[in-house]
N, C-alpha and C positions, 0 to 999 in steps of 0.2 A: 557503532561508528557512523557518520553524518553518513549517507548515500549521496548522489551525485550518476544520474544518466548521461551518457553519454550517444548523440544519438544525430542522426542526418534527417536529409527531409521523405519527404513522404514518396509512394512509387522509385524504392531505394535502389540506384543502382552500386557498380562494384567500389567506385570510389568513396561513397556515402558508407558502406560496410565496412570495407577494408577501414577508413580513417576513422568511425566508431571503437570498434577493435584494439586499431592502431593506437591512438591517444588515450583510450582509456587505460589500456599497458602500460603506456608512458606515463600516465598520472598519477598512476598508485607506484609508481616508482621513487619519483618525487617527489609526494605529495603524500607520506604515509597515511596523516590523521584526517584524510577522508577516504570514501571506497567509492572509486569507478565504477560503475557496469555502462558494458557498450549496450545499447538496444538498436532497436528499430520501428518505422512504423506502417513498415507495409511487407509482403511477400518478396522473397529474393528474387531476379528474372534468372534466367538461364544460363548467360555468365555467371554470374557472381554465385549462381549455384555450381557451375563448372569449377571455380577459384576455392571456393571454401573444402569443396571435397579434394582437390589435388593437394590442396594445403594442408589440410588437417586441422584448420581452425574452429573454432567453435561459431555456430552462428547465433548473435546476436540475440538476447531475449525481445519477441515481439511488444511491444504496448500501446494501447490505442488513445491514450490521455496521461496528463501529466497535473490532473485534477488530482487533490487532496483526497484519501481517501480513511477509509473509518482504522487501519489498519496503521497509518501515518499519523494519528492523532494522540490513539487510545493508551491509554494508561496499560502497561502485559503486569506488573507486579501488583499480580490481582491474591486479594483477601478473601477467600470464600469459604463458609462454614457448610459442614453437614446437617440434614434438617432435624437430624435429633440431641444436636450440640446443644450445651445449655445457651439460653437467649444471654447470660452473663459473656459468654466467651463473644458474640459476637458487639456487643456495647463497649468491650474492651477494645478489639480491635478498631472499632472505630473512633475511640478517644484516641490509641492513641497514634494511628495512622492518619487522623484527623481526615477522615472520609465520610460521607453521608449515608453510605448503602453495602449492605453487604449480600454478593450471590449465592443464595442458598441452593445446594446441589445433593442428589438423592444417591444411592450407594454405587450408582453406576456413573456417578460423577456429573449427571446430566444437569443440567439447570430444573431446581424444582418452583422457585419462587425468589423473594429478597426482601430479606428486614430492610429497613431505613429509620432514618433519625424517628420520624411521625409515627412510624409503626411502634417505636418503645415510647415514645409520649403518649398517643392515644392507650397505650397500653395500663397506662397512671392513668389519666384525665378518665378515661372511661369506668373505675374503680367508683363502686358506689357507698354509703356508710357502711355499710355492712363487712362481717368481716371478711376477708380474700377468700376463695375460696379455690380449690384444682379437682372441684370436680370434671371439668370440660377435658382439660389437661395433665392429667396426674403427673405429679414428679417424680423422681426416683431419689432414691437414698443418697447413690453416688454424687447426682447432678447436686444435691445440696451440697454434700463435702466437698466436693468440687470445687464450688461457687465461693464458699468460706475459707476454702484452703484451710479446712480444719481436717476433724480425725474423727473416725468412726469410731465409738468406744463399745458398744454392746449391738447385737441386733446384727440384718447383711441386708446388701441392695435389694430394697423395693420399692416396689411405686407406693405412692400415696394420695387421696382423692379428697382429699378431707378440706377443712377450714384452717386457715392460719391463725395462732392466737400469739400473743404478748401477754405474761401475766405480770400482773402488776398491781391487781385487787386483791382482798384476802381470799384466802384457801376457803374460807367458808361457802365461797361465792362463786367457787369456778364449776361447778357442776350446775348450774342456773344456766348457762350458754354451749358448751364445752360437751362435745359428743365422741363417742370410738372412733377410732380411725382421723383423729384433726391430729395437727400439727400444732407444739405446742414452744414456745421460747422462754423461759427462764433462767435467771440469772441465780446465783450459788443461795437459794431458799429452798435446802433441804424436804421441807413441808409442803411444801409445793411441785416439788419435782416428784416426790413418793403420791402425791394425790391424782395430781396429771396421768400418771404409771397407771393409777388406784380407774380412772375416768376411761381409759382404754385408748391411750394416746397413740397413735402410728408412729411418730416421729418428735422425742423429746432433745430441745437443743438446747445443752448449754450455756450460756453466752457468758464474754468477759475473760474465758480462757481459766476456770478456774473448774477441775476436775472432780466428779462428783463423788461421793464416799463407792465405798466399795459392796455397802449391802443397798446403796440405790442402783447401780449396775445390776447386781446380782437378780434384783427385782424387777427390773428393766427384762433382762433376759428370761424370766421365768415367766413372766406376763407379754412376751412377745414384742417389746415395744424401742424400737431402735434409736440409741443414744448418741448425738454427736457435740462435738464440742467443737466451741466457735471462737474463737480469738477474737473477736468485733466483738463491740455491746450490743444489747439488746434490741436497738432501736436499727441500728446497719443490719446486722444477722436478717433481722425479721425484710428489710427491703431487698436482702440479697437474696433470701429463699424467694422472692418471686421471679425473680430472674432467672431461677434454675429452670422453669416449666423449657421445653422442647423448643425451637425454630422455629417448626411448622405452625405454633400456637400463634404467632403473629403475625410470619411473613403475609408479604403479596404475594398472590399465584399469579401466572401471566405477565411478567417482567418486559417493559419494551424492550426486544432484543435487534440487533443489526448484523448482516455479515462481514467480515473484514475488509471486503473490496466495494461496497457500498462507499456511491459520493457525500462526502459531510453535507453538502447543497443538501442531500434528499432525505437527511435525516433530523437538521436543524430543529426546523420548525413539530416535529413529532417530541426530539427530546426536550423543548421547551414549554409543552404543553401538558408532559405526569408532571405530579407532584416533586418527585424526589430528582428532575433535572440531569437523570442520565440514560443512557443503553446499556446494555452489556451486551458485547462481543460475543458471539457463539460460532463454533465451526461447525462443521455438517454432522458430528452427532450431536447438537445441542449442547456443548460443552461449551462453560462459559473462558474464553483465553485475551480477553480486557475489557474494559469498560469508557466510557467517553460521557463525559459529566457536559452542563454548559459551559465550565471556564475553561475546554479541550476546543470550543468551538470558536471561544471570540478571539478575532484576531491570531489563528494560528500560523506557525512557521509557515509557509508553503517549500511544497519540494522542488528539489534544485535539479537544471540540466546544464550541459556542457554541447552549445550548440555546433557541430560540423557538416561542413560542403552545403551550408545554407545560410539565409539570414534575412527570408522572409515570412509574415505569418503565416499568408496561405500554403506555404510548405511546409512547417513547420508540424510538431506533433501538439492534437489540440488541449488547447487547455494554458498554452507557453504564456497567453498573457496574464494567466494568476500566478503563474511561477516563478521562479529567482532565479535566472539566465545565469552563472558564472564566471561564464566566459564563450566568446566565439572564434571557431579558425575556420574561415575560407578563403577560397580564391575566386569567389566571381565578386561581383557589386555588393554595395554597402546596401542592405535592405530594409525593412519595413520594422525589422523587432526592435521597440524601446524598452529600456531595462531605467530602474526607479534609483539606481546608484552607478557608479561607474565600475567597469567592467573590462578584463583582457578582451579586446577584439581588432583580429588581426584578419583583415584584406587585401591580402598578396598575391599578386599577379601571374601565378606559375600553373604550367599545365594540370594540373589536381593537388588537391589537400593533401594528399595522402605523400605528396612531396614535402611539404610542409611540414609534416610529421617525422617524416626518417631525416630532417633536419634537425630539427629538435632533438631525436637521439644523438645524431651525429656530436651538435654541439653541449650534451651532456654529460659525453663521455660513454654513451650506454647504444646498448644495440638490441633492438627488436628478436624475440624469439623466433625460431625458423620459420612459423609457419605463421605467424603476425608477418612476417618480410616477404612472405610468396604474396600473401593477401597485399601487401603494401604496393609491390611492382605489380600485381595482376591491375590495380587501380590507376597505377601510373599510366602502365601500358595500353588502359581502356581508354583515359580521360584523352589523351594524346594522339588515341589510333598509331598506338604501334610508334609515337614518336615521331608523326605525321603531320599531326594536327600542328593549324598555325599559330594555336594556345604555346603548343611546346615552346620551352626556354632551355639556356644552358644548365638552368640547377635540374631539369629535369633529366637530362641526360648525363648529369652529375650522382644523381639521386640510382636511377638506374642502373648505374654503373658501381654505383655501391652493392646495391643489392643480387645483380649479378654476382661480384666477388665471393659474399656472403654464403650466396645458396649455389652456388659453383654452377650453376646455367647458362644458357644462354638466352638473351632475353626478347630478342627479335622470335627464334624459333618456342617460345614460350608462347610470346604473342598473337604467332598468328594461329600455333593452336588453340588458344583460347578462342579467339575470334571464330576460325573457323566450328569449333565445335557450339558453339551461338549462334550462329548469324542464319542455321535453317528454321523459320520461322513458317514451315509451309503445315505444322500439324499444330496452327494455333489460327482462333476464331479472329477474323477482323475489330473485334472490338478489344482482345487481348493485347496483339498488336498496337493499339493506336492506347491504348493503357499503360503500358510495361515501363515506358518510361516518360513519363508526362510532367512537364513541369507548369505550372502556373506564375504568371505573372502580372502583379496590380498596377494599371494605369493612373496617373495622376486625376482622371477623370473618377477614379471608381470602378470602370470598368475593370475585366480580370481578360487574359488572351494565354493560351494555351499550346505550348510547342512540344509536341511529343518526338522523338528520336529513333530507329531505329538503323541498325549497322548490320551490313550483308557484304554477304562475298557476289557482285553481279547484281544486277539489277532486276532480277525476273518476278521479282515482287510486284511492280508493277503490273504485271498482265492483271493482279488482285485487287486494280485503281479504286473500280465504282465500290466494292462493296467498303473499299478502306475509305474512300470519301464517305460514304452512308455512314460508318462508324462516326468520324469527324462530326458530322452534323447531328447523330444519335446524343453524342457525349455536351455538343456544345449548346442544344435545347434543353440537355437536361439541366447542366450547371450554366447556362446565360451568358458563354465567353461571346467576346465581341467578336472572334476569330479564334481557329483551332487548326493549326497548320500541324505536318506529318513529316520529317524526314527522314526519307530513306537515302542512307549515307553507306556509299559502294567503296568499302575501304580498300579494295584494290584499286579500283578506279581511281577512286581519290576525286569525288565529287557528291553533291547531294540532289536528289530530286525533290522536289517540295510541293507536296499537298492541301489541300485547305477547303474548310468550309466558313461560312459566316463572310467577313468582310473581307474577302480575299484581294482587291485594291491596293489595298493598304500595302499588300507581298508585292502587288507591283511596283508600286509606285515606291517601294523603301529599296529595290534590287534593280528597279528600270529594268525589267523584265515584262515579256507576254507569257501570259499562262497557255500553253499548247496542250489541247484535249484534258484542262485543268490540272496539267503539272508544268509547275516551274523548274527550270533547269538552271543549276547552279553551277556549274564546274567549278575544281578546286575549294567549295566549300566542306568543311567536314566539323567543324565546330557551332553549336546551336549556343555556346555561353558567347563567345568571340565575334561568331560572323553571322549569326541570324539576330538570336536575340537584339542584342543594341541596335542592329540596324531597322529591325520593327518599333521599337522603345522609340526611337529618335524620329518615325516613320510618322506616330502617334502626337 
């Protein structure tokens, strides 16, 4: 079934998780003949580790790229022979799977080596006048009958090392070439088949499907020498016995092999360089589980997400602009990702996505599992501060109020337990802090400015100023933001304090504020999508 991630931006927080979750529930509800999975692309913060354990949700699978990889390409209905399979059986399969290469694997299943189309050409082309011979490779009895799909008539499985003959001269003449132990083809010339017998033949075939008397048998088995009978004429028979010799007698040893989660980028140019134009898939015991040819690499599908609570590159999870966007749902600004065809995307105005989403149930007819609905309100009630924030709207406390019904809570007293069991940040290192919740944002200039968030009961953070500025300017040399501003947002209070390193002006001049001992003071701000961001965007 197509797959399809579902997934928010990078340094996730509650509302980014919950509406991953959220919608991809909703999607595969809707939307049977594809399959959701919600992801992520970073570590939960503390909330949203607080929400997911009350809830009982499951959290999110991590993934750090949304790059093609060897496992998204490769061929799984793999053809592989064992190495002492007659080389007949694997020429079959690949006429008629119409494939190039078969993975030849040893009794413990492992990848021993691999026929290909050249390995059975060379296999002819290298045949010199003379007649064939197994001495290198002896055959066995079986693999002949095998290969003819005939019948064993006198004689039982054994190998044989001899020369392969076709007779077709007189009998007078076949002891001149013709030694004990060769392989011998003839067609219903009684005299010839008793002489071949007579010559100390290992293996008399046959050919033409016409059965031999019963005192040539007889002979056959007194004199040791194994009888099969071949339905082909004389001239197939004889090309088919050399096809009987073993796998191993031709394969390549050393097969280029790739693992499943290997980037196509970094396998390209290695698979277009052997001869035979592929890899084969191995997992950690060398077990071959697909293979990836060059027509697996040109111009492949790429894999699909379903973008939420974002809709800029740099937040995004990397890799988004080889991929096939589906659709987006958020609620801040129209952003930066282009998509190569037209696409659902919806830019709606309301305190959090994850409003957005128990809409969409609402107007489906269908309702969120219990614990997709805690995660949903845990989001609402984060994005909004508790229904504070002056993001909030009426559908937000519409939305809320649904989901209280639901989960029989109360949803103020939900909140500010959540909040409170988050908001102690006093056993986390200043750089964790100014990390946990970071957003980036692209200036029309190029430039990138970075607003990081975080939410406390009280302000006593502060006294932690200089080492949290040192963080700021630590993070903003390292990735080059023009500016790296910090809010500490007192949701009791109901105001933010605002820190910063790099071009700190810019915070004045966009708030007509003075920075006092390099914190700005904000009252009544509590939204970084609402009341900082654009006001810095517009500053710029």
């Amino acid at each position: 079934m197509p797959h399809i991630y579902v997934t928010g931006h990078r340094n996730p927080d509650t509302d980014t998780i919950a509406s991953a979750i959220g919608y991809a529930e909703f999607k595969n509800l809707v939307d049977p003949d594809n399959h959701y999975a919600s992801a992520r692309l970073g570590e939960v913060n503390p909330q949203t580790a607080w929400a997911l354990e009350r809830s009982g949700a499951e959290c999110p699978k991590l993934i750090s790229h949304i790059m093609l990889r060897v496992k998204d390409v490769m061929k799984q209905d793999l053809v592989t022979a064992h190495r002492n399979d007659p080389l007949r059986k694997v020429g079959m399969e690949m006429s008629r799977r119409n494939i190039g290469q078969v993975p030849i694997v040893d009794d413990d299943g492992a990848l021993a080596g691999i026929v290909t189309e050249r390995d059975l050409a060379r296999m002819y082309v290298r045949e010199s006048r003379e007649a064939s011979t197994f001495a290198d490779s002896p055959v066995s009895v079986g693999a002949i009958v095998d290969v003819l799909e005939g019948e064993l008539l006198a004689g039982e499985d054994r190998e044989s090392s001899g020369k392969l003959w076709v007779i077709s001269m007189g009998v007078g003449s076949m002891g001149q070439s013709m030694a004990a132990g060769d392989i011998v083809v003839i067609g219903d010339r009684k005299t010839a088949q008793r002489r071949a017998i007579e010559l100390g033949a290992s293996v008399l075939i046959i050919s033409n499907g016409v059965r031999p008397d019963e005192d040539i048998l007889a002979f056959a088995s007194e004199r040791g020498t194994a009888v099969v009978l071949s339905p082909l004429d004389s001239y197939v028979t004889s090309r088919l016995i050399q096809l009987s010799v073993p796998c191993w007698e031709v394969m390549s040893e050393n097969p280029l092999t790739v693992e499943p989660e290997t980037l196509i980028t970094d396998i390209t140019e290695q698979v277009m360089e052997v001869h035979y134009r592929a890899a084969i898939a191995v997992d950690g015991d060398n077990m071959p589980i697909g293979v990836v040819s060059r027509t697996d690499l040109i111009n492949p599908e790429p894999r699909r997400v379903l973008l939420v609570d974002h809709a800029e590159v740099g937040q995004s999870v990397a890799g988004v602009e080889k991929a096939q966007v589906v659709e987006i749902l958020d609620h801040h600004h129209l952003g930066s990702i282009e998509t190569s065809t037209p696409i659902p995307a919806t830019f709606d105005p309301v305190g959090s996505t994850a409003t957005l989403i128990v809409e969409r149930f609402k107007a489906a007819g269908l309702k969120p599992e219990n614990p997709t609905a805690m995660m949903l309100l845990a989001a609402v009630l984060s994005d909004t501060v508790i229904l504070n924030s002056p993001t909030t709207t009426d559908r937000d406390h519409d939305v809320v109020k649904l989901l209280e019904e639901q989960l029989d809570l109360d949803a103020t007293e939900f909140g500010m337990e959540m909040f409170e069991s988050s908001s102690d940040v006093s056993n986390l290192s200043a750089g964790e802090i100014v990390e946990r919740d970071a957003k980036e944002y692209e200036l029309s200039t190029g430039a990138t400015m970075c607003i990081s968030q975080v939410e406390t009961v009280g302000i006593s953070l502060l006294e932690r100023k200089d080492e949290l500025v040192e963080a700021l300017e630590d993070k903003l040399e390292r990735h080059g933001y023009l500016f790296h501003a910090l809010m500490v947002t007192d949701i009791i209070g109901q105001g933010t304090e605002l820190l910063c390193a790099g071009e700190c002006h810019v915070i004045e001049r966009a708030f007509d504020a003075r920075a006092e001992n390099g914190v700005v003071d904000l009252p009544g701000v509590m939204s970084r999508k609402k009341q900082v961001a654009p006001r810095l965007l517009a500053a710029l």
